[in-house]
Structure formats: structure tokens, C-alpha cells
C-alpha positions in Angstrom: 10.5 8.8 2.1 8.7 10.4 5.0 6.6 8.9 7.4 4.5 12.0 7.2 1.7 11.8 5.1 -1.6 13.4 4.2 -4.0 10.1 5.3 -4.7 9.2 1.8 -2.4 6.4 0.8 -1.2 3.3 2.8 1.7 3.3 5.1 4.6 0.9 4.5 3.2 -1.3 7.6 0.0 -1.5 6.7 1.2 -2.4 2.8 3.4 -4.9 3.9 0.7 -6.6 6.3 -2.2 -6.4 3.4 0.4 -8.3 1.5 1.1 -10.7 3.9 -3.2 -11.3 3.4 -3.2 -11.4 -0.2 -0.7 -13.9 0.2 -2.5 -16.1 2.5 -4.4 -19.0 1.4 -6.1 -19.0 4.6 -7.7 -15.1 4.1 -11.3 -14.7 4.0 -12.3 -12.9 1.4 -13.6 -9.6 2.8 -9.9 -9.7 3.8 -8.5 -10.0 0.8 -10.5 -7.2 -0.6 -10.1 -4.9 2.5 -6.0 -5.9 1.6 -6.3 -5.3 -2.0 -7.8 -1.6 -1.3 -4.9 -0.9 0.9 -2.5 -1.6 -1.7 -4.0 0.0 -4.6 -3.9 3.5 -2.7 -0.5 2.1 -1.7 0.6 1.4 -5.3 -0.8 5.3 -6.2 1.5 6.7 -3.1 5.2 4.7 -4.5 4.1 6.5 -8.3 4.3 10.2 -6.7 7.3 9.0 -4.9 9.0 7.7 -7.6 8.4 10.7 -9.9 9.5 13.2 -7.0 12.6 11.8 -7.3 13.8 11.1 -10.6 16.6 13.4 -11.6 16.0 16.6 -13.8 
């Protein structure tokens, strides 16, 4: 996978650290949601991915 992208899905870091908020107990909640929007454009980005690359 690139690092390129077009700005409108989540970079690896960025996934990993929302993650690493979902995950805490400690998370506000505004965190948590701010987290959870990062992965769900994150989630989107891995689906293109996956499909680009499945053999013919």
C-alpha cells in the first residue's frame, strides 16, 4: 500500500492511535467518537485496498 493518498480515509498511524482510544477505558467520550470516525473512513480505505488486489 502507498502512503499516498487522496485525504479522505485514515492513515495507518492515525488508525492505529484511534484504536489505541477506543481501547482505553480511560477515553473521554468525545474521544472515542472522534476515534470511531477515524476508523470507519479507515475501515472504507482497507475494502478498496483489498479488492485492488485480489487476483483476476
Amino acid at each position: 500500500m502507498s502512503d499516498n493518498h487522496d485525504g479522505k480515509h485514515s492513515s495507518k498511524k492515525m488508525t492505529k492511535l484511534a484504536s489505541k482510544v477506543l481501547h482505553d477505558k480511560e477515553s473521554e467520550k468525545q474521544a472515542k467518537s472522534l476515534a470511531g470516525s477515524v476508523l470507519s473512513q479507515a475501515e472504507s480505505h482497507h475494502e478498496e485496498d483489498k479488492a485492488a488486489h485480489k487476483p483476476k
